[in-house]
SEMIGU-51696 format. One record per residue (C-alpha): residue number from 1; residue in one letter; z, y negated, x negated. Coordinates in Angstrom, 2 decimals. Layout:
BEGIN
+-----+---+---------+---------+---------+
|   k | r |      pz |      py |      px |
+-----+---+---------+---------+---------+
| NUM | a |       Z |       Y |       X |
...
+-----+---+---------+---------+---------+
This chain:
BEGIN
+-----+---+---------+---------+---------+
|   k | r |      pz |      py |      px |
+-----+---+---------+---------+---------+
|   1 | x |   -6.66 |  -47.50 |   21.93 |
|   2 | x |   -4.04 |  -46.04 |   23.89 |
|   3 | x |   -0.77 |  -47.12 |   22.28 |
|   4 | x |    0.63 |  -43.10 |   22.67 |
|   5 | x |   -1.55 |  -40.71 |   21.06 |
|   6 | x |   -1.98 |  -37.33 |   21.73 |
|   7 | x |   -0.29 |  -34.73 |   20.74 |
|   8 | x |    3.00 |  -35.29 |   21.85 |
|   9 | x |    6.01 |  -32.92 |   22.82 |
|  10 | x |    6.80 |  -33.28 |   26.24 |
|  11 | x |   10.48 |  -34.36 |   27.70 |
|  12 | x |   12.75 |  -31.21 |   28.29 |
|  13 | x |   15.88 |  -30.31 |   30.50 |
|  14 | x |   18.90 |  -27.73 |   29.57 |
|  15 | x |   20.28 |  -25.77 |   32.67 |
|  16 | x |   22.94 |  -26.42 |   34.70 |
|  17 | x |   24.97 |  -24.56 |   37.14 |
|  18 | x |   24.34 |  -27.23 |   40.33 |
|  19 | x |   23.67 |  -30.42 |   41.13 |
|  20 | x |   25.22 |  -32.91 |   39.04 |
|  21 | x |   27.40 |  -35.73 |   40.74 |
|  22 | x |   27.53 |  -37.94 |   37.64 |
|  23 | x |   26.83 |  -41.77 |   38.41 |
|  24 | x |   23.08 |  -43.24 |   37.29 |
|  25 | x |   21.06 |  -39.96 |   38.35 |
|  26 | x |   17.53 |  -39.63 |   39.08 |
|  27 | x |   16.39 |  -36.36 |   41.23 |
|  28 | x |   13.12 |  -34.80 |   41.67 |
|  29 | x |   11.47 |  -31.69 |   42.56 |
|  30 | x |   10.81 |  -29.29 |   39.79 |
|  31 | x |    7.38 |  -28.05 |   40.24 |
|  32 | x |    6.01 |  -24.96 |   39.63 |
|  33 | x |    2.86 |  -25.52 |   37.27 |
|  34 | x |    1.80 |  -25.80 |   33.80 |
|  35 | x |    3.34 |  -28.88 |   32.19 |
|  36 | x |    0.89 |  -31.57 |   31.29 |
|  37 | x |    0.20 |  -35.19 |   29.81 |
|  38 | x |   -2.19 |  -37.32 |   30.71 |
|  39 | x |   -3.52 |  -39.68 |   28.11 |
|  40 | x |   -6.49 |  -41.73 |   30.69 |
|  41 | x |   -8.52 |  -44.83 |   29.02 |
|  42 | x |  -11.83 |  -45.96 |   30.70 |
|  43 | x |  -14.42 |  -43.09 |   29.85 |
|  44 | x |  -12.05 |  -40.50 |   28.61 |
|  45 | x |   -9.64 |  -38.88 |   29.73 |
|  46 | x |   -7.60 |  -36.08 |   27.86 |
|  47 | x |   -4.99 |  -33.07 |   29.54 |
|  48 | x |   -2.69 |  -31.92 |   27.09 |
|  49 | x |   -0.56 |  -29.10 |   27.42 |
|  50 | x |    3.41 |  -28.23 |   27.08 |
|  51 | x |    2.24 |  -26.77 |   23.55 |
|  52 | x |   -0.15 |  -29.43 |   22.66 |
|  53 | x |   -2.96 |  -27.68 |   23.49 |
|  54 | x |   -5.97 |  -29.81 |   25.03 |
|  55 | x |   -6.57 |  -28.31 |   29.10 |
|  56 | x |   -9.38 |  -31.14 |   29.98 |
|  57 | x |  -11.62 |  -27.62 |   30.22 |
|  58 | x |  -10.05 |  -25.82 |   32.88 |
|  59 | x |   -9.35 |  -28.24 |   35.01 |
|  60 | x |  -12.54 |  -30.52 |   35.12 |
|  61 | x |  -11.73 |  -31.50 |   38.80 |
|  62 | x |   -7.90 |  -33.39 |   37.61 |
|  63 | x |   -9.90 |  -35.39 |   34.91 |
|  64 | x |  -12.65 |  -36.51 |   37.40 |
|  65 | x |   -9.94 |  -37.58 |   39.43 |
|  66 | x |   -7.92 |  -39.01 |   36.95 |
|  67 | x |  -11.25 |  -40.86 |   35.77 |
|  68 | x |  -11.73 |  -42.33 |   39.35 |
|  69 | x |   -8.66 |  -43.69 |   40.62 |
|  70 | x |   -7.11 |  -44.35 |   37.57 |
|  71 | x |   -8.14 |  -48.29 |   36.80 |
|  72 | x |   -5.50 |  -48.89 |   33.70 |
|  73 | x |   -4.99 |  -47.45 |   29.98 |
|  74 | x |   -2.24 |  -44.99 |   30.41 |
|  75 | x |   -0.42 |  -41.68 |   29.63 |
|  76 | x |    1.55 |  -39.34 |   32.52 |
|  77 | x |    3.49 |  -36.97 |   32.19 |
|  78 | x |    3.79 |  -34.23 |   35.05 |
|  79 | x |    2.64 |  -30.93 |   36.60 |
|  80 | x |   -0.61 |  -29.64 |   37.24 |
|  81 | x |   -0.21 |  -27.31 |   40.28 |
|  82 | x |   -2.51 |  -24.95 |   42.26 |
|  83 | x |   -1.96 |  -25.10 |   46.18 |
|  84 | x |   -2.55 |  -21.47 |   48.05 |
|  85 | x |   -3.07 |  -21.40 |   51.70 |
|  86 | x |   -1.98 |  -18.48 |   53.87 |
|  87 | x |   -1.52 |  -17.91 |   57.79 |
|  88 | x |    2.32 |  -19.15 |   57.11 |
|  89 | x |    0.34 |  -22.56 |   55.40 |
|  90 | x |    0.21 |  -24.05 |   52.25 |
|  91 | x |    2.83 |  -22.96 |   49.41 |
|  92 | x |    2.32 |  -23.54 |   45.33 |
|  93 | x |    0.75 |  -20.22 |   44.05 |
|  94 | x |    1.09 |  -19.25 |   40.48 |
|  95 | x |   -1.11 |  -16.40 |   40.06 |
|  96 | x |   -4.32 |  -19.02 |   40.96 |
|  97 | x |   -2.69 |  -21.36 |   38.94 |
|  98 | x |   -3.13 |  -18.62 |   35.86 |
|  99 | x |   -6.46 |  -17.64 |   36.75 |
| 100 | x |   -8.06 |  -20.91 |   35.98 |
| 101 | x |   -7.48 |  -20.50 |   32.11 |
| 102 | x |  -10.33 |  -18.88 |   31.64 |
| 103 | x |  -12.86 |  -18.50 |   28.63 |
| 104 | x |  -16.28 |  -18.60 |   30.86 |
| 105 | x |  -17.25 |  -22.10 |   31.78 |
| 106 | x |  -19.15 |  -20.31 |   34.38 |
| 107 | x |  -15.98 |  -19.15 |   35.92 |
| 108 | x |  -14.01 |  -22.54 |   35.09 |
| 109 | x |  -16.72 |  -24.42 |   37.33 |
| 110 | x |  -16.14 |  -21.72 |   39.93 |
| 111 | x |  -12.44 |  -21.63 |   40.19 |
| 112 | x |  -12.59 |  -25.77 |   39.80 |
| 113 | x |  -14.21 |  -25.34 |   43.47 |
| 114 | x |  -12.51 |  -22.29 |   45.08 |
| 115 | x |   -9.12 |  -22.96 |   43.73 |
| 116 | x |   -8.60 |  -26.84 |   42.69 |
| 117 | x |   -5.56 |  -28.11 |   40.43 |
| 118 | x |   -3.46 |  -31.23 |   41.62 |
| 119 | x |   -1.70 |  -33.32 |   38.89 |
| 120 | x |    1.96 |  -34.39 |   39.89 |
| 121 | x |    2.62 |  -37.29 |   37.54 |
| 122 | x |    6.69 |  -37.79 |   37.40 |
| 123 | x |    6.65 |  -40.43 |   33.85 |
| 124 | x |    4.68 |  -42.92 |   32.74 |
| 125 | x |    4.94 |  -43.10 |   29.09 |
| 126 | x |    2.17 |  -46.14 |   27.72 |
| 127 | x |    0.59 |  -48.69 |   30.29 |
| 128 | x |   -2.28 |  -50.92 |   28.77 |
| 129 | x |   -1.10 |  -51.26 |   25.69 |
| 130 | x |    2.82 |  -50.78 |   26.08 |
| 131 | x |    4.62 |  -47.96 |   24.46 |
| 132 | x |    7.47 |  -47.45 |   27.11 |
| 133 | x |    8.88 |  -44.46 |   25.51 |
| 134 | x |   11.53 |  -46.23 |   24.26 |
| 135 | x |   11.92 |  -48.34 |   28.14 |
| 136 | x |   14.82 |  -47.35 |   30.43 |
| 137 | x |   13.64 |  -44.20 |   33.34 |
| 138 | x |   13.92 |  -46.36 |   35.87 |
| 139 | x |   11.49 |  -49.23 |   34.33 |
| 140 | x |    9.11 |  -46.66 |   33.66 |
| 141 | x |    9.25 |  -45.19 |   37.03 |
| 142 | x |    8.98 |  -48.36 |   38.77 |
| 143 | x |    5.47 |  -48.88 |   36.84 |
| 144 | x |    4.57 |  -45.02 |   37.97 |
| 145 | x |    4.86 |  -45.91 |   41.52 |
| 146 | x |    3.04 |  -49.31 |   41.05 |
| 147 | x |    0.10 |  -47.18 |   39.89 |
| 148 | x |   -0.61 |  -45.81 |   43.62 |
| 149 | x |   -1.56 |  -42.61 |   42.79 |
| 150 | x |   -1.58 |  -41.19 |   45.89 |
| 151 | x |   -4.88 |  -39.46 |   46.02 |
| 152 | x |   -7.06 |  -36.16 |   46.29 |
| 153 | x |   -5.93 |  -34.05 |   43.05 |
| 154 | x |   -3.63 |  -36.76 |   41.74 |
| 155 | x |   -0.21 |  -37.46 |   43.15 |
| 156 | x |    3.19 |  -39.01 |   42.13 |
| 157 | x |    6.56 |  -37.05 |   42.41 |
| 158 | x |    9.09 |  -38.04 |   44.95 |
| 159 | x |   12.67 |  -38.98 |   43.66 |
| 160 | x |   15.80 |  -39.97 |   44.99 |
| 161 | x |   19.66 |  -41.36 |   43.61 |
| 162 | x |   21.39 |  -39.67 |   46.58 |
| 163 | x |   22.81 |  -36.03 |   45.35 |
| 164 | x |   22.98 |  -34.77 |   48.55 |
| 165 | x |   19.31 |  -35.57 |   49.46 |
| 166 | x |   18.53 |  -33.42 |   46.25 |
| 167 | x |   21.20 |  -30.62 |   47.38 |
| 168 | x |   18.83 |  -30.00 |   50.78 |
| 169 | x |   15.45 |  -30.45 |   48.77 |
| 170 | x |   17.07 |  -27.96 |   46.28 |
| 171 | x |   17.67 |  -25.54 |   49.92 |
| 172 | x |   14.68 |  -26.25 |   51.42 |
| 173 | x |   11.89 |  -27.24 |   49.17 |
| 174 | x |   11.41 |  -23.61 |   47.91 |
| 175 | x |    9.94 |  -22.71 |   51.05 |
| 176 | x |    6.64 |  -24.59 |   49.32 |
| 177 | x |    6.86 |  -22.61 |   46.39 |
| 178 | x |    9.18 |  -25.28 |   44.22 |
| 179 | x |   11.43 |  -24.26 |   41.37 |
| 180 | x |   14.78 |  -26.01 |   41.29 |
| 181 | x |   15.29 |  -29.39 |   41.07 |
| 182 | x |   14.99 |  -31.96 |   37.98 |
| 183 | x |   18.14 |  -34.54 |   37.16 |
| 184 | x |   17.41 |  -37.27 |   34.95 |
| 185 | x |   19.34 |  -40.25 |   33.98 |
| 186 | x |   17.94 |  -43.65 |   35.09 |
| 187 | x |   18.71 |  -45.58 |   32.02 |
| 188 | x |   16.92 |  -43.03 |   29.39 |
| 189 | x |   14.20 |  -43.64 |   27.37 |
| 190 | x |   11.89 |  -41.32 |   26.56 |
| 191 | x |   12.51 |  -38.35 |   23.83 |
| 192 | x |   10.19 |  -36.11 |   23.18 |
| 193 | x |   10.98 |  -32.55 |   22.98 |
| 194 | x |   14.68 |  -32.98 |   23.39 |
| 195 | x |   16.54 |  -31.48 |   26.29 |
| 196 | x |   18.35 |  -34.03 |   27.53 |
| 197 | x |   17.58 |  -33.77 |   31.59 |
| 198 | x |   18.95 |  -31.30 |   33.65 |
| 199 | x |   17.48 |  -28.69 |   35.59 |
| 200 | x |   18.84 |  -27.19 |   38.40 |
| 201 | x |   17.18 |  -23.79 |   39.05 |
| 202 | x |   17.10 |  -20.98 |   42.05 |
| 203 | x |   18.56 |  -17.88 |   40.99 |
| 204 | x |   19.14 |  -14.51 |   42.54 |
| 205 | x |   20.27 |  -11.07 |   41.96 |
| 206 | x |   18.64 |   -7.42 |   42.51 |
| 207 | x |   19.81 |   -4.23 |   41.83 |
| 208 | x |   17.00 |   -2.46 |   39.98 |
| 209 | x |   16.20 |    1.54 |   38.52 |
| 210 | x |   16.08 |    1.43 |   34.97 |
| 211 | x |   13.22 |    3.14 |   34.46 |
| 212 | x |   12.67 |    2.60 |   30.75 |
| 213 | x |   13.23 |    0.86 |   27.37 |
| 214 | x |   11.50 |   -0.81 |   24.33 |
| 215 | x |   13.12 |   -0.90 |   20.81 |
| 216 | x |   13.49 |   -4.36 |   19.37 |
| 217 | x |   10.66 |   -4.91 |   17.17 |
| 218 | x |   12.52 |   -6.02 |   14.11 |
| 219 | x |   14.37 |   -3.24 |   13.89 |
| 220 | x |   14.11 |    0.78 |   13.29 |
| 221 | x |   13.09 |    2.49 |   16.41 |
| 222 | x |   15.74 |    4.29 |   18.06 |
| 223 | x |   18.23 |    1.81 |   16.37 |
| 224 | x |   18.60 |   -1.21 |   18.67 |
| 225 | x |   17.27 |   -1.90 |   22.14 |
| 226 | x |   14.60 |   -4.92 |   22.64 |
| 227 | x |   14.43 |   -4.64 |   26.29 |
| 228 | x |   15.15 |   -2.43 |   29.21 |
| 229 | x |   12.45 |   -2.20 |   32.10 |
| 230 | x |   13.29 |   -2.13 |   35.32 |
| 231 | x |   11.88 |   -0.99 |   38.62 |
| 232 | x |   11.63 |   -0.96 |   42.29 |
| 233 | x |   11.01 |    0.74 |   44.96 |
| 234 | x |    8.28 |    0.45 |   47.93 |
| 235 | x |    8.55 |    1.21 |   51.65 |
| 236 | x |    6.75 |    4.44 |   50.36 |
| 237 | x |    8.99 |    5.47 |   47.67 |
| 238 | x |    6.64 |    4.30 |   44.96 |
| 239 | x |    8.76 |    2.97 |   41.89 |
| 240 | x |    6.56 |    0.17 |   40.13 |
| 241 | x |    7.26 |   -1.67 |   37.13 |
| 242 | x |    9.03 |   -4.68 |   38.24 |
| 243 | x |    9.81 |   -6.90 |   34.95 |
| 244 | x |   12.19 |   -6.57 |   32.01 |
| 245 | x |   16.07 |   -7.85 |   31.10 |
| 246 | x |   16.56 |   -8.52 |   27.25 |
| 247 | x |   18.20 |  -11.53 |   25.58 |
| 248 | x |   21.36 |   -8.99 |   24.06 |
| 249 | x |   23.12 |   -9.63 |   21.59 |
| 250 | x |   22.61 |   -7.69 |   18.02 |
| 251 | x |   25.52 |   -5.43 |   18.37 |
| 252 | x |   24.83 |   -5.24 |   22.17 |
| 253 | x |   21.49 |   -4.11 |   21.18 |
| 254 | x |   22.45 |   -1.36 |   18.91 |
| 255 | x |   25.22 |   -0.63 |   21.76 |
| 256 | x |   22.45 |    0.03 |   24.01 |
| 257 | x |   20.31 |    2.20 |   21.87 |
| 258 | x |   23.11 |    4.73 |   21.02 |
| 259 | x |   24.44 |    4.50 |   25.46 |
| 260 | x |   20.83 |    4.97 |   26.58 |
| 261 | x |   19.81 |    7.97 |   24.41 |
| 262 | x |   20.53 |   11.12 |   26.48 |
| 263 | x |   18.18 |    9.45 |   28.81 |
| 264 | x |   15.25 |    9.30 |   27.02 |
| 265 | x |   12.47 |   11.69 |   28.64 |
| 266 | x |    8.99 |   12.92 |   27.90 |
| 267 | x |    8.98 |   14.93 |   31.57 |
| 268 | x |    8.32 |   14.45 |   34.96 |
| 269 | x |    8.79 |   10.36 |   34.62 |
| 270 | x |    6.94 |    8.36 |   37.72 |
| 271 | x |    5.71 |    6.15 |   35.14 |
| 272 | x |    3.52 |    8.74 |   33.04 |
| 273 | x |    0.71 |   10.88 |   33.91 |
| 274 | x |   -2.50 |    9.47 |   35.69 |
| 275 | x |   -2.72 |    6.02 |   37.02 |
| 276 | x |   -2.18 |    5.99 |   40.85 |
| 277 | x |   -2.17 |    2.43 |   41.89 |
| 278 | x |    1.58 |    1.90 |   40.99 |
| 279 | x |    2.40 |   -1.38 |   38.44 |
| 280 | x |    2.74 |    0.13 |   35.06 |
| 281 | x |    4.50 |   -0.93 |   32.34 |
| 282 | x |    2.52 |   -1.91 |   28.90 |
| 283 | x |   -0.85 |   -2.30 |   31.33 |
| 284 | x |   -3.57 |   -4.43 |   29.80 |
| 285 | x |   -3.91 |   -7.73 |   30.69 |
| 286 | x |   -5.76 |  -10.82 |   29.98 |
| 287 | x |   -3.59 |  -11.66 |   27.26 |
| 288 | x |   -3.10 |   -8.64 |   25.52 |
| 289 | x |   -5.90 |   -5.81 |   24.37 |
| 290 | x |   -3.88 |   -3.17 |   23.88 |
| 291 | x |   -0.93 |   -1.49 |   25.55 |
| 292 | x |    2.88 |   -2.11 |   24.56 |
| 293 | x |    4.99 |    0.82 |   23.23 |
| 294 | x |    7.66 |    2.19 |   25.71 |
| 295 | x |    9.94 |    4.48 |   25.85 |
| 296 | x |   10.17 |    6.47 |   29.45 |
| 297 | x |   13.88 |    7.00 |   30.42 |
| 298 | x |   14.80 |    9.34 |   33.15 |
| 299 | x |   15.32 |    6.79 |   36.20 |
| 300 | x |   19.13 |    7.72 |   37.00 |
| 301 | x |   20.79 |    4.82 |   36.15 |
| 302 | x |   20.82 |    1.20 |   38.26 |
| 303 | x |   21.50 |   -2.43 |   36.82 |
| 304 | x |   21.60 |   -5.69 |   38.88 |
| 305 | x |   19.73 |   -8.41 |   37.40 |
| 306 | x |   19.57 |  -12.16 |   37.89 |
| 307 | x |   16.09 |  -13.44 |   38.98 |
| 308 | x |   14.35 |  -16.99 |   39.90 |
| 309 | x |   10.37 |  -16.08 |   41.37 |
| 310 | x |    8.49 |  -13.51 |   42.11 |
| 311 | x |    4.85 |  -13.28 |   41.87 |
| 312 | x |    1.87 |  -11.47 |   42.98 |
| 313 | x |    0.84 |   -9.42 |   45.74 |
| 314 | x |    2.92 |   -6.71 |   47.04 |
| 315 | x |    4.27 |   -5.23 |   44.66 |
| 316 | x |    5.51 |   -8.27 |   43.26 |
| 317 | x |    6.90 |   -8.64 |   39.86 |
| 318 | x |    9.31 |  -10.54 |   38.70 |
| 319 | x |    7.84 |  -13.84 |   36.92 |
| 320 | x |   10.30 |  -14.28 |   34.02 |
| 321 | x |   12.58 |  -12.28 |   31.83 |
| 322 | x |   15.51 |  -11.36 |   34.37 |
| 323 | x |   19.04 |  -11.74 |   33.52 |
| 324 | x |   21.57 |   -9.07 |   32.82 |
| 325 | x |   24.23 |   -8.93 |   35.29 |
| 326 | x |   26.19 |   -5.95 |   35.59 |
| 327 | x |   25.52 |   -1.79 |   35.81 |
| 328 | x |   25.93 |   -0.11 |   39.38 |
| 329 | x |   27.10 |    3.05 |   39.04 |
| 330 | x |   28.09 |    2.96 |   42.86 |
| 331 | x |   24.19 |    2.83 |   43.74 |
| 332 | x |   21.53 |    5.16 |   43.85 |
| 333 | x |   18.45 |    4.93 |   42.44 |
| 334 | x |   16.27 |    5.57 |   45.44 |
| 335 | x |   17.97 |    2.68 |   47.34 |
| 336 | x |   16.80 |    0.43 |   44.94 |
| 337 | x |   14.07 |   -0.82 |   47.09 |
| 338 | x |   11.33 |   -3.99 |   47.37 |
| 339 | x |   13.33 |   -4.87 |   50.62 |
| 340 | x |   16.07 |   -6.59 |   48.34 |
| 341 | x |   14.07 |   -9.27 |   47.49 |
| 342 | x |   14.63 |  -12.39 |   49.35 |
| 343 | x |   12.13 |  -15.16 |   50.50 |
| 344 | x |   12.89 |  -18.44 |   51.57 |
| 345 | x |   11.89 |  -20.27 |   54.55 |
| 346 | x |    7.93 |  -21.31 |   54.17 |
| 347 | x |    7.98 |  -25.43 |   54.34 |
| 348 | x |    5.46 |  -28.00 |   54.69 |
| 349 | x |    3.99 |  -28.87 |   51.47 |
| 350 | x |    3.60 |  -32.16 |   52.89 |
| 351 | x |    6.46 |  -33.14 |   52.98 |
| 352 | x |    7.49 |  -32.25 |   49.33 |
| 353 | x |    5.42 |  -34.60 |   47.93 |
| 354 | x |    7.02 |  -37.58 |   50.42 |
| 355 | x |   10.19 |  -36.59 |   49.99 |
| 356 | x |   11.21 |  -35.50 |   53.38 |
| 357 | x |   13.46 |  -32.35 |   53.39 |
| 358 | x |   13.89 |  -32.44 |   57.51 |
| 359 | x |    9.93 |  -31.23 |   58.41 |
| 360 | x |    9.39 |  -27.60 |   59.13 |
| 361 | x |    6.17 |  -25.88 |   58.49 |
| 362 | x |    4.41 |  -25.69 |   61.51 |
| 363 | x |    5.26 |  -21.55 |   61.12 |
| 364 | x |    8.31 |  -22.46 |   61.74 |
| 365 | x |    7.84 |  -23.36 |   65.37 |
+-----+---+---------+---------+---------+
């Protein structure tokens, strides 16, 4: 029996403003994925997820792989990724990533095929029959790369001590479709569920319409503001539902409610009326059956917002909750366009996962 049993609560990181220069420092890439742990024995192998969920279902390709090149008792800890392929190359892609939690096994086998999951192991946490949650980082990373998993569906992070190798991954690894970069200190055991690594993340800004607004749900409508929704423009003049910019304060929120009022409309709003192709806001999805209240607000008004990743097809949408920067009273509406958005240089995939920040994409030229 595998000396770590399952569930456990994964190893966390608090944000920080850039890369840290303290001494003792492990970097690595910060994947894009759904967070997973990977507790392997002969004959049975078990994914479990961020939330302690089991994912062994979805992705049956990562636990055949696991199974095969796998030789030793152990549990990972890492990312399970989707790669998407395009004329620019190969880049992490989210949205496949989401499709393959799926309730059809039908589908599951299907997207297994079409649209395979990789498993980016970055700790080793139990080897035979060691515990080594309690060893130093850089013990348990030197047993990681002793494993050798370098194979199809199953890789092992690359990492470096040097700060300014992780300030030119941090440029340049985004291209692929990364998220930041992960600092961790050498001589750490592991804790579950505490933040004690860093993470260094990409962040942006975008002036946005405000387009509407949804009342916090603990409190009277009309009395305090949950979230204000924000949109953007297309080379058409389309405004589409972009995202949403919350995390107020409670007297901010009440602020907002009483500041926002006058613009609350029932007329002529882009957002109401027949469904023309735009993005909506409150549209049902695969996790929700119904529709979300909102409240339409005539879109006069423009507020820049702090961002990390996009996702989707044009029209994109923002993947988190954005950030509240400042209002713009010095822009208009209408200029608020898709065009804002920035995208980094593609990069070879490649070359993420061996740690090489000075090899183009072959897009590149």
């Amino acid at each position: 029996m595998l000396p770590v049993q399952p569930p456990i609560k994964p190893m966390l990181a608090g944000p920080v403003p850039g890369i840290p220069r303290e001494p003792g420092l492990l970097f690595e890439p910060k994947w894009d994925g759904f967070r997973c742990l990977v507790f392997a024995e002969p004959g049975h192998v078990r994914l479990q997820s961020r939330t302690g969920r089991p994912l062994e279902r979805y992705f049956p390709e990562v636990v055949e792989s696991v199974g095969a090149h796998l030789d030793r008792p152990a549990v990972l800890d890492g990312e399970l990724v989707v790669i998407g392929r395009d004329a620019a190359g190969e880049r992490l892609d989210w949205d496949l990533l989401s499709e393959r939690i799926h309730p059809a096994a039908s589908r599951i086998r299907s997207l297994a095929e079409r649209t395979p999951a990789t498993f980016i192991a970055f700790d080793l946490l139990a080897l035979d029959d060691r515990d080594l949650t309690g060893a130093a980082l850089s013990e348990r990373r030197e047993l990681l790369t002793g494993l050798g998993l370098d194979h199809n569906r199953l890789r092992t992070t690359p990492v470096t001590a040097d700060p300014d190798t992780a300030e030119k991954w941090f440029r340049v690894f985004e291209g692929a479709g990364l998220d930041g970069i992960i600092a961790k200190r050498s001589n750490e055991p592991y804790a579950p569920g505490k933040r004690v690594q860093l993470k260094i993340k990409h962040s942006r800004t975008v002036d946005c319409v405000l387009a509407g607004l949804r009342w916090h749900a603990k409190s009277e409508p009309g009395t305090a503001v949950g979230s204000l929704l924000l949109g953007l423009h297309d080379e058409h003049g389309v405004l589409h539902h972009v995202g949403v910019v919350g995390a107020f304060s409670a007297a901010r929120r009440r602020e907002l409610a009483s500041e926002l009022a006058g613009l609350i409309t029932e007329d002529d709003h882009p957002w109401l009326g027949e469904p023309d192709g735009r993005r909506l806001p409150g549209s049902v999805n695969r996790w929700s059956s119904g529709e979300q209240p909102w409240v339409p607000l005539r879109p006069e008004r423009v507020v820049e917002v702090a961002y990390d990743h996009t996702e989707g097809g044009h029209p994109a949408r923002f993947r988190h909750t954005t950030q509240f920067v400042r209002w713009r009273p010095d822009r208009d509406p209408e200029s608020c366009r898709y065009e804002q958005l920035s995208e980094p240089a593609r990069y070879d995939l490649d070359s993420v996962l061996s740690g090489a920040a000075d090899r183009r994409d072959r897009s590149d030229g």
